[in-house]
Structures are given as C-alpha cells and as structure tokens.
N, C-alpha and C positions, 0 to 999 in steps of 0.2 A: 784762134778760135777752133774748137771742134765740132765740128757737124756730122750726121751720118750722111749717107748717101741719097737725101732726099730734101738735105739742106737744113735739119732740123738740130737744135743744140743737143750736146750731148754731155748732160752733168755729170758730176766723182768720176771721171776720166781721171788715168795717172800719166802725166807728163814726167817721165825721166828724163834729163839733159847730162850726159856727161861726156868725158872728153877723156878719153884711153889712153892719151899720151902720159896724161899727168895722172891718169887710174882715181878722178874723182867723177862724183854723180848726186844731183839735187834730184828731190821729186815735190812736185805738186800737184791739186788734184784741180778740176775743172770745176767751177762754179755751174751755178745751175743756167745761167745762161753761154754757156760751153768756153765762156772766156778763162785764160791762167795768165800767169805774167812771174816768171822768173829774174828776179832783180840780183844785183850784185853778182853776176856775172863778168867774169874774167878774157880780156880778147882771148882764141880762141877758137880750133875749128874744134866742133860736138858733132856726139851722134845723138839725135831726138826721138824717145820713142810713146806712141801714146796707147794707152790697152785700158779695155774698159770691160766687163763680161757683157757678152752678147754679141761681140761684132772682133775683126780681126786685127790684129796687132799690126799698128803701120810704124815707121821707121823712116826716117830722112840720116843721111848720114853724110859727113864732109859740110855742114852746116857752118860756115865762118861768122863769125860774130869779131866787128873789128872795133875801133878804140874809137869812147862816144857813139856808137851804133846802136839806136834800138831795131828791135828784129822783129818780124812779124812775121809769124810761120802757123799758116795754118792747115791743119790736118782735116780727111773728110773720108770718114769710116766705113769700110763694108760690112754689112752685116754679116756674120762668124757662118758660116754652113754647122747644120745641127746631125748632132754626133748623138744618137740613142743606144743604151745597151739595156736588152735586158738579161737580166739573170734567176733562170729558174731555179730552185732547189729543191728538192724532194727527198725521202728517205726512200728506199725500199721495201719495200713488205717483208716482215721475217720470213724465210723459209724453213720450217722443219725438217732437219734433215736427221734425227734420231727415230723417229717412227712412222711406219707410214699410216697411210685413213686411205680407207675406200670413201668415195660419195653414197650416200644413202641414196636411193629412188625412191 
C-alpha cells in the first residue's frame, strides 16, 4: 500500500519493480485506494521504487522475493519540498541613438 505521511492513500502512484541483474522492470500504478499488486514475478532480489508528483521519490532496494512468496511492501510518502521559479521577461526600451532631443519645459 501507499500512503503519505499522514497515513492517507495515495492514488496513480507508479510502482516500478525491477531487478538490475537481469536489466528487466514492471510498472504499475496505485489504485485509488493506494493498493498495487505486481503478479508474475520471478524469485529474485528487486529494487522498488514508488514516485507520484507532489511528494518524493522513495526506493527500497535488495528487496528478495523468494519461491511461492507473496511480498507485502508498503511504502509512506513525503511530501516533495516546493521548488518556485519565477521568470521575468521584459524588452528594453529603444534608445535613440542617431539624434538627440532636448526636453521641452
């Protein structure tokens, strides 16, 4: 299951499961009650990682999943620290640089 940090579910999470040895990776995503379930899995140590926008990417790794083992690995989210930019743009004003002007009074 996924939860945030307040114990609440946390839906369309992406659970990646893969295993570096053998260079393969499943993904699935979180139901709305923060439940997923990866079937047909191969024994196996995986790295698990779950990432959702709004909160930060957590990762279990050395994960073994052994022969007839169901696994129950549940992850609990922090919220992402928020990253603001902003970006002004402006032109310049021309400046005349061929003739001058007095200011009139």
């Amino acid at each position: 299951m996924v939860t945030d940090a307040a114990g609440g579910t946390v839906p369309k999470a992406t659970v990646k499961v893969s295993d570096p040895e053998k260079g393969i990776s499943r993904s699935v995503v979180t139901e709305s009650d923060g439940l997923y379930e990866v079937a047909g899995l191969s024994p196996s140590t995986y790295t698990v990682t779950v990432q959702v926008t709004g909160f930060q990417t957590e990762t279990h790794k050395n994960v073994v999943l052994n022969v007839g083992q169901t696994l129950v690995l549940d992850f609990h989210l922090r919220v992402a620290a928020g990253t603001e930019q902003i970006v002004v743009t402006t032109e310049l004003p021309l400046v005349e640089t061929q003739r001058a002007a007095r200011p009139i009074h």
